[in-house]
C-alpha positions as CSV (number, residue, x, y, z in Angstrom):
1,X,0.0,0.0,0.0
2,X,3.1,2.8,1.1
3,X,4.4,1.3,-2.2
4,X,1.4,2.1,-4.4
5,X,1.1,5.4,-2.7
6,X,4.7,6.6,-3.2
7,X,4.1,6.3,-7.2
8,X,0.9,7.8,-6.7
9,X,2.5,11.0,-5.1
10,X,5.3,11.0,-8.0
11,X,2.6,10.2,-11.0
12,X,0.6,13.1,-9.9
13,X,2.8,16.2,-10.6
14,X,3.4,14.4,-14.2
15,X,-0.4,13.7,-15.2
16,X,-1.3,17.6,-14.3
17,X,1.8,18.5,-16.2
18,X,0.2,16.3,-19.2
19,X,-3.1,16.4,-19.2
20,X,-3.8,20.0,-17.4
21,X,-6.3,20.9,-14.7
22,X,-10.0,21.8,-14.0
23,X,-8.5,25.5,-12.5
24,X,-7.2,27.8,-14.8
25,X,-3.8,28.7,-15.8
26,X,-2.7,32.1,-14.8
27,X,0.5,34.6,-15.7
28,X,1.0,38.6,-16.2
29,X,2.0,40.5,-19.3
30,X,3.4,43.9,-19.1
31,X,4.5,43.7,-14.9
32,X,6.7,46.1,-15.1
33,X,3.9,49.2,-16.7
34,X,1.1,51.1,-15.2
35,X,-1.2,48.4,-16.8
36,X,-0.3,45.0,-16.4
37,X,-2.6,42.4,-17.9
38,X,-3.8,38.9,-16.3
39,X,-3.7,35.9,-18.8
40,X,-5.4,33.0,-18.0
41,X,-6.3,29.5,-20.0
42,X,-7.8,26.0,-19.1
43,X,-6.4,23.1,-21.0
44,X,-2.7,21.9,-21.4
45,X,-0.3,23.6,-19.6
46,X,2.0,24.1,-22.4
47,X,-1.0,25.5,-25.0
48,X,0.2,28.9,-23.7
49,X,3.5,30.7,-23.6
50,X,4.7,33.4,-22.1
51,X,7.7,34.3,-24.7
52,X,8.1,38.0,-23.3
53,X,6.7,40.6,-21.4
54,X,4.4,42.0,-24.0
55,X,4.4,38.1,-26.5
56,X,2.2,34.9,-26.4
57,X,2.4,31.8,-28.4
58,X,-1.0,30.5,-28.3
59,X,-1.0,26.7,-29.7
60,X,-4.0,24.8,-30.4
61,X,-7.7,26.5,-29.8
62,X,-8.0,27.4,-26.2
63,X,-9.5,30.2,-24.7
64,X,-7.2,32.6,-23.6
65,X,-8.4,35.4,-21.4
66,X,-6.4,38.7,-21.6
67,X,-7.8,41.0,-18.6
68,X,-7.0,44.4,-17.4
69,X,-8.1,44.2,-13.6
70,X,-8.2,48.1,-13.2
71,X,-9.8,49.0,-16.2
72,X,-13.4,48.2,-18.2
73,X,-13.1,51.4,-20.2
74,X,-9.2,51.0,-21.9
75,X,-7.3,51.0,-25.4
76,X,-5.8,47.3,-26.3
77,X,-3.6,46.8,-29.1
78,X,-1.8,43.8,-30.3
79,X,0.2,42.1,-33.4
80,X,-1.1,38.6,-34.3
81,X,0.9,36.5,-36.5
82,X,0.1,32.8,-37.0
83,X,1.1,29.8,-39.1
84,X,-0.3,28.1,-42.1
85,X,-2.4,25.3,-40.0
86,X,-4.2,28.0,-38.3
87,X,-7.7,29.0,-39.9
88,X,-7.8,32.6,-38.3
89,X,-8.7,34.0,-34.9
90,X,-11.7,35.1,-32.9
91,X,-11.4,38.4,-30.1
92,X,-14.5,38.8,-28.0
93,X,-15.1,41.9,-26.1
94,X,-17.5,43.3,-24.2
95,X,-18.3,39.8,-22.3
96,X,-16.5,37.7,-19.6
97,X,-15.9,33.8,-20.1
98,X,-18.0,33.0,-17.3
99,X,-21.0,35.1,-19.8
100,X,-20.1,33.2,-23.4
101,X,-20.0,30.1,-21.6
102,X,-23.0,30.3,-19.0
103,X,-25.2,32.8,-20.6
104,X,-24.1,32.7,-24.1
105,X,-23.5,36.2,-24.2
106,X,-20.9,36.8,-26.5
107,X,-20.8,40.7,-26.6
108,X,-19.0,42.5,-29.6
109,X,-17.3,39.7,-31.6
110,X,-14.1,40.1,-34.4
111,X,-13.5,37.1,-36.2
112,X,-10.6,37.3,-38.7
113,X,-10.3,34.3,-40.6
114,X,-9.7,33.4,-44.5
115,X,-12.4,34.3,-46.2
116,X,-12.5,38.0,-44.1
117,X,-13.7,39.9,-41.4
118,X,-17.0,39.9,-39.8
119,X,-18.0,42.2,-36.8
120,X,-20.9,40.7,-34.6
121,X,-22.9,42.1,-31.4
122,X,-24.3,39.2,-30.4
123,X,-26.3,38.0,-33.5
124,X,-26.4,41.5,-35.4
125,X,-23.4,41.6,-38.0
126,X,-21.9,45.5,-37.5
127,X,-19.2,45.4,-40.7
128,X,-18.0,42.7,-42.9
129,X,-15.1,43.0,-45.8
130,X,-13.4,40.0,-47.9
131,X,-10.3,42.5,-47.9
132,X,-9.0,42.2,-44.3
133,X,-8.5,38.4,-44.2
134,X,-6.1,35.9,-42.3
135,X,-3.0,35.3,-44.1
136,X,-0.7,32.8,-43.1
137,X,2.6,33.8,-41.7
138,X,1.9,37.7,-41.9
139,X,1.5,39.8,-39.6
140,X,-1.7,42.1,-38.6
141,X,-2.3,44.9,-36.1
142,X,-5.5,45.0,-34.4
143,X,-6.2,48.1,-31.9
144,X,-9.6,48.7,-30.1
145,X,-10.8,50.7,-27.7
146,X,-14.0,51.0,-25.5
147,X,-15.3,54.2,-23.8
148,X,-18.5,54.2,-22.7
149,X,-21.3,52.7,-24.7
150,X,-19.2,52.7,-28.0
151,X,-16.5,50.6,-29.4
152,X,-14.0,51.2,-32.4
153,X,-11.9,48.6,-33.8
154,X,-8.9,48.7,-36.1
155,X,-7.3,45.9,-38.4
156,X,-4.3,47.2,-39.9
157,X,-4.4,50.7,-41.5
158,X,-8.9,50.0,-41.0
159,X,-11.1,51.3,-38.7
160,X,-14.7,50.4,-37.8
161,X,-17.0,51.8,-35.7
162,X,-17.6,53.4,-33.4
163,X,-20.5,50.9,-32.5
164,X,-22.8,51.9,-29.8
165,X,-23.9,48.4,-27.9
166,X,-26.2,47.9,-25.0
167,X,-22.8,45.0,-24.0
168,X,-21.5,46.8,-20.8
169,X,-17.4,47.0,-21.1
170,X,-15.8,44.3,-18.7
171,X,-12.4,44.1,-18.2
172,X,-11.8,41.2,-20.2
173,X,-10.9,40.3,-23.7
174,X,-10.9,37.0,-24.8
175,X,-8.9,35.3,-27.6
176,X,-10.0,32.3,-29.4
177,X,-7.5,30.7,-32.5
178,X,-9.6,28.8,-35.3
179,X,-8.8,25.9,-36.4
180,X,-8.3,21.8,-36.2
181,X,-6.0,22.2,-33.3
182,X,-2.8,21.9,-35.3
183,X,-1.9,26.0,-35.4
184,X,-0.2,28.4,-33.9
185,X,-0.6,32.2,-33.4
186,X,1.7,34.4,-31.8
187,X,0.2,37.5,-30.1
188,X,3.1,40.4,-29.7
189,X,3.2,44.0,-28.8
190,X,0.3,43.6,-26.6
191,X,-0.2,47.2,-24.8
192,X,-3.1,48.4,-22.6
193,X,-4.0,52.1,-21.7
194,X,-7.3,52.5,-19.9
195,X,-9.6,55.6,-21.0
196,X,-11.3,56.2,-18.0
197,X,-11.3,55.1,-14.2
């Protein structure tokens, strides 16, 4: 029995190592500025990586959380770049997890993916364009920023909106790679600013 329970104690470390737990993985980006951002996943351990203060390698399709604890009103922008076995990427803002997955409110959505971009609040499409698609192994800025009621979103040199929602702004913005499984995207230059207390 001590026998069986000594390689119980050393299997354990190894299988949550593996196979990831129910409670979610946690890390900061930008520590050492005025606005640090939370990041937090469930699945494998190694689906996210930190590679840098302000870079993430997101591999696979979980859902990564980006949150700025101090701020629901704020700017975000970031650099996403991914590989050719990833089909795009979805940002939701305007929502929490705990809302897309228990209420299925899914606030103001991007996806960006290869046949273009599409804009939702909740079931109403807000802008759509073939031109701004996901291209494999290029990079794209995407900036938005929420104050108030309204939101504005730019893709590259873009920029839609502003679109007035009823979505209240959370702190959270959550990041969702398309795909089979197989891709990669890498999420760099991630800043923050918030626009009002």
């Amino acid at each position: 029995m001590a026998v069986a329970l000594f390689f119980l104690t050393l299997a354990t470390p190894i299988a949550v190592w593996q196979l990831g737990t129910s409670d979610p993985y946690r890390f900061w980006l930008n520590e050492d500025t005025t606005v640090p951002l939370r990041v937090w996943y469930w699945g494998e351990r190694t689906a996210v990586e930190k590679e840098h203060p302000q870079r993430i390698r997101i591999c696979g399709t979980p859902r990564v959380v980006l949150a700025d604890p101090s701020h629901t009103q704020f700017r975000m922008a970031m650099v996403l770049s991914g590989g050719g076995a990833l089909d795009g990427i979805r940002i939701r803002m305007r929502t929490t997890e705990h809302d897309v997955l228990a209420n299925g409110r899914n606030g103001i959505t991007l996806t960006l993916d290869r046949t273009g971009t599409r804009i939702m609040d909740g079931t109403t499409l807000l802008a759509q364009t073939d031109t701004l698609r996901y291209e494999p192994s290029q990079s794209l800025r995407i900036a938005f920023e929420h104050e108030g009621m309204e939101t504005r979103i730019a893709i590259g040199c873009s920029v839609f909106g502003p679109f007035r929602t009823g979505h209240p702004a959370t702190s959270q913005t959550i990041i969702e790679p398309l795909g089979s499984g197989g891709g990669c995207v890498r999420i760099s230059d991630i800043v923050a600013e918030g626009v009002s207390p």
